[in-house]
C-alpha positions in Angstrom: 41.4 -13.5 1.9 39.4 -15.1 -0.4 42.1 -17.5 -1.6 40.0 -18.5 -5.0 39.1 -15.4 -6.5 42.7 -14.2 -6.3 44.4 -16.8 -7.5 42.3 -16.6 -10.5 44.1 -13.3 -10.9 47.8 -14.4 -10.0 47.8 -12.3 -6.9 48.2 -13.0 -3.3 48.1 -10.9 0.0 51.2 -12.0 2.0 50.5 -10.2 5.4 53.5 -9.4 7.6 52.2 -7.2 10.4 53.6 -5.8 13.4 54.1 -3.2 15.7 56.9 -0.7 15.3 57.2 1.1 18.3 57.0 -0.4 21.7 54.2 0.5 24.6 54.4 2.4 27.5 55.0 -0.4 29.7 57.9 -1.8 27.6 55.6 -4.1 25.5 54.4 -3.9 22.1 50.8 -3.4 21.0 49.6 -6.2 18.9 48.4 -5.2 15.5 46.0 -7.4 13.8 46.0 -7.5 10.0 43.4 -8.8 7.9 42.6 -8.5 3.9 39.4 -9.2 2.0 37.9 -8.9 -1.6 34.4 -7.3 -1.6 32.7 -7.0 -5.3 36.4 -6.9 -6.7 38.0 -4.5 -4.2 40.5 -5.3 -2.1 40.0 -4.1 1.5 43.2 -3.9 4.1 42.3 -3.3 8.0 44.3 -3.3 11.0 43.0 -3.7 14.4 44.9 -2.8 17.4 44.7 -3.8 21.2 47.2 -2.5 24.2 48.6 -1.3 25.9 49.3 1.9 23.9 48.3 5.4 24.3 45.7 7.7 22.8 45.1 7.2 19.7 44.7 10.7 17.8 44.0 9.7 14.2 45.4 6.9 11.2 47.0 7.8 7.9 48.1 4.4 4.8 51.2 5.2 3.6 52.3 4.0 0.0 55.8 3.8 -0.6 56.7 7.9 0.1 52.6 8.7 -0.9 50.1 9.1 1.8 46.6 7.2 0.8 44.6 8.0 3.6 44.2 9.8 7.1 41.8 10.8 9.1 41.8 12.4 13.2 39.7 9.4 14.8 40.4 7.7 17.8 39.4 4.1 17.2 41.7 1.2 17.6 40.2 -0.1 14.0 41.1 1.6 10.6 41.1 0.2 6.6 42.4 1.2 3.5 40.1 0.2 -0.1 42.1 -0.6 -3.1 40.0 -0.1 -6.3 40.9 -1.6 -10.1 43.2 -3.9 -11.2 44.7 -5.4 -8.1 48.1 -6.4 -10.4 48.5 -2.7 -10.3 48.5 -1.5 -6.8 51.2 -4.2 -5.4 54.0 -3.8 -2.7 54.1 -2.4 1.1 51.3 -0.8 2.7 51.5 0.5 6.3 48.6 1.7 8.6 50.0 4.1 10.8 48.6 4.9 14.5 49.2 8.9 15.4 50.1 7.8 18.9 53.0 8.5 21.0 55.4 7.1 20.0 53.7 6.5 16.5 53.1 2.9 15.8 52.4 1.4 12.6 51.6 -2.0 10.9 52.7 -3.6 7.6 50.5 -5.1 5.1 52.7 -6.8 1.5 50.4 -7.2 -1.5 52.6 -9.7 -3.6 52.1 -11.0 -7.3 53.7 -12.9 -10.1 55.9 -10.6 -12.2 54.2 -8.0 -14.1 56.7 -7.1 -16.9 56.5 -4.7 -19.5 58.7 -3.9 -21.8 60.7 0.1 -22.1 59.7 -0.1 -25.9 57.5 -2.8 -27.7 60.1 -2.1 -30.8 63.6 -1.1 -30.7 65.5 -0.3 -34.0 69.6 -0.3 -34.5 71.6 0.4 -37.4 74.0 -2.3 -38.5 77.1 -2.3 -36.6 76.4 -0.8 -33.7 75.0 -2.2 -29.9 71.3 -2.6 -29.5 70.0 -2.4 -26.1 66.4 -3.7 -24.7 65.1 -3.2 -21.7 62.3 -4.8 -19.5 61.3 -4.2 -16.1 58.9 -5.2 -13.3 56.9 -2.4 -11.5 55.3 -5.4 -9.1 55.6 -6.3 -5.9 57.8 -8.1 -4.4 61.2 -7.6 -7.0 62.4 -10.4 -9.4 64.8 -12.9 -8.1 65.7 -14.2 -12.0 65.7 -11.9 -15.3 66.6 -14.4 -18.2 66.1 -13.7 -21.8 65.5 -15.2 -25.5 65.1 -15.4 -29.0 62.0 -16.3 -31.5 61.2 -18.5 -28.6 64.7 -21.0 -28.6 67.3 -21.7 -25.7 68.3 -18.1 -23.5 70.6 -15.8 -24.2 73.8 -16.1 -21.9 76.2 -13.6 -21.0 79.0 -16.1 -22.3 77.7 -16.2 -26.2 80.0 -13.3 -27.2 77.6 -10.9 -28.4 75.4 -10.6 -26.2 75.6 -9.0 -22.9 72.6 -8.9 -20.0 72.6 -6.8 -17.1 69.9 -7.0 -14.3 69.3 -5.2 -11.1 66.1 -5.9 -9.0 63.6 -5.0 -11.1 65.0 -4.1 -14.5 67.0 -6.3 -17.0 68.4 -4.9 -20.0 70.0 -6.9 -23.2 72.9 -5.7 -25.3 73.9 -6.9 -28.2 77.0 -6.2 -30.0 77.6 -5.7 -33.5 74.5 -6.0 -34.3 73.7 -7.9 -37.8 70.7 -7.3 -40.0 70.0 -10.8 -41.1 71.3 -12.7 -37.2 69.7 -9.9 -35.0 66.5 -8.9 -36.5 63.3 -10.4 -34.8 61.4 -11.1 -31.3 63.1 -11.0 -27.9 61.3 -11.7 -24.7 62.3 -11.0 -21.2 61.2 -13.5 -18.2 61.2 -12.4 -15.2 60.6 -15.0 -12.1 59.9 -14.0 -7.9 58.4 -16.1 -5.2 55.1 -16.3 -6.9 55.0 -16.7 -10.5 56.7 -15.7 -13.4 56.0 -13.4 -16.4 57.2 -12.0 -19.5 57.6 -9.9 -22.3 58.2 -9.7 -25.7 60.5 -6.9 -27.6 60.7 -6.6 -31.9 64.0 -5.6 -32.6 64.3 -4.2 -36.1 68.2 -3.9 -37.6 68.9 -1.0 -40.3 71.7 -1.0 -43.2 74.0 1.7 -42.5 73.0 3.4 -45.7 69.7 4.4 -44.0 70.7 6.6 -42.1 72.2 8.3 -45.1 68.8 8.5 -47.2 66.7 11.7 -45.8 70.0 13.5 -47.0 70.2 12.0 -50.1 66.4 12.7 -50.7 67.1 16.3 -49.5 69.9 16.3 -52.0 68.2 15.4 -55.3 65.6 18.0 -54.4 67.8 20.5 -54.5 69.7 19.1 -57.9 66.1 18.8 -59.5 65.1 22.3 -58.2 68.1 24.1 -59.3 67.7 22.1 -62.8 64.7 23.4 -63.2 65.4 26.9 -62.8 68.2 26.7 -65.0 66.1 25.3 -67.8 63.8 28.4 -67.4 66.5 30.5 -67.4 68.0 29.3 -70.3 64.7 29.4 -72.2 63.7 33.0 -71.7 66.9 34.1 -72.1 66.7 34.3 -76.0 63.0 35.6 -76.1 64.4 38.6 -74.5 67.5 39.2 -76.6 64.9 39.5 -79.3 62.9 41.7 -77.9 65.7 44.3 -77.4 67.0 43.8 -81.2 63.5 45.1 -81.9 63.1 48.2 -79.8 66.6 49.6 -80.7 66.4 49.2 -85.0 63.4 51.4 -85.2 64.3 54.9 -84.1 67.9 54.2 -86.7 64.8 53.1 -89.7 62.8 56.0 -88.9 66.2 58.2 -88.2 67.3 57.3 -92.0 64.2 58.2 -93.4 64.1 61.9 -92.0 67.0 62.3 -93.6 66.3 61.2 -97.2 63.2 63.1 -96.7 65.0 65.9 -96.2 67.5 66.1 -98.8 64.8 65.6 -101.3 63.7 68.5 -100.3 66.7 71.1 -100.4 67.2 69.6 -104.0 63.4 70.8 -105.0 63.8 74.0 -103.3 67.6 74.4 -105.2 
């Protein structure tokens, strides 16, 4: 491997190759391993000599994932890896369809690559806030360690503060939490045979009351709501009263008149 180009990029092949099933004659084929970057592509190959038997085809396994077969029979297969090498890290097997079935191991190691679960957490006063990090690298971190605003680490033994990590996760709790102690940057470091890395999480601590104001703001737009249908109400209320004193005093005006109009005349005609 070309040992200068990828240490510019924190990574490093760490072959461990070897034959997992053993010959016919009670002796295990040798596998040969080799990696190599071609115009910034990582090629893995494997190369087998006897004894072993015929040789029906080749598949790169990833984890559970199959990468690559094919139904050849030659003793020689590879396996491209293509963008950020950071990204494709851990165990990679070339597997010989023989019988038995044989296979080789190829470990693509790096520093840490840690990211954080959320870039900003927010709690509300009182209550536990919990940060996570973790590593999706290759090979897991043997030290998770974490701090504030840059000072000393945060240890399990301050009281407040709780850590918990398992391979490659770490997550921080913090207890009771305090708007004006808690509030600000915590970064995660994570450290494995080759290299260390980090990350950084804003935690952001709410007054209790916070929770409490998209009910309050809900509240006073019902109280201004109903206020203002009530001021309405009240105002058109009278406007109509008067209308109906109108409409019911002039059939009595015009009933009084008949009537005087018609005594008047009985007295003429008398």
């Amino acid at each position: 491997m070309a040992a200068g180009a990828a240490g510019s990029r924190a990574l490093l092949a760490l072959l461990v190759v070897g034959a997992m099933a053993a010959g016919a004659a009670g002796t295990s084929p040798d596998i040969k391993a080799h990696v190599a970057e071609d115009s910034g592509k990582l090629v893995l190959t494997c190369n087998m000599s006897g004894p072993y038997s015929t040789i029906k085809g080749h598949e790169w396994v990833h984890g559970d994932k199959v990468l690559q077969e094919d139904e050849t029979d030659s003793a020689f297969t590879s396996y491209t890896i293509e963008g950020k090498m950071e990204e494709h890290s851990g165990m990679y097997e070339c597997v010989y369809k023989t019988s038995p079935e044989i296979r080789g191991q190829v470990n693509i190691s790096v520093a840490p690559q840690v990211t954080a679960y959320k870039k900003s957490e927010h709690g509300n006063e009182g209550d536990t806030g919990v940060l996570t990090c973790k590593n999706p690298s290759f090979p897991p971190v043997t030290t998770w360690s974490w701090s504030k605003n840059g000072e000393s680490d945060l240890q399990n033994a301050s009281g407040r503060y709780i850590i918990k990590s398992s391979g490659n996760k770490t997550e921080l709790r913090i207890l009771k939490l305090n708007i004006e102690e808690d509030t600000g940057d915590y970064r995660c470091n994570a450290v494995n045979s080759y290299g260390s890395g980090d990350a950084t999480v804003n935690l952001r601590v709410r007054s209790r009351l916070a929770a409490l104001w998209p009910f309050l703001g809900i509240v006073a737009e019902v109280l201004v709501l109903v206020t203002i249908i009530f001021i309405y109400e009240k105002r058109r209320k009278p406007d109509e009263v008067l209308d109906d004193d109108d409409g019911g005093s002039a059939p009595l005006k015009s009933n009084a008149t008949n009537h005087k109009d018609k005594n008047v005349r009985q007295r003429n005609a008398n």
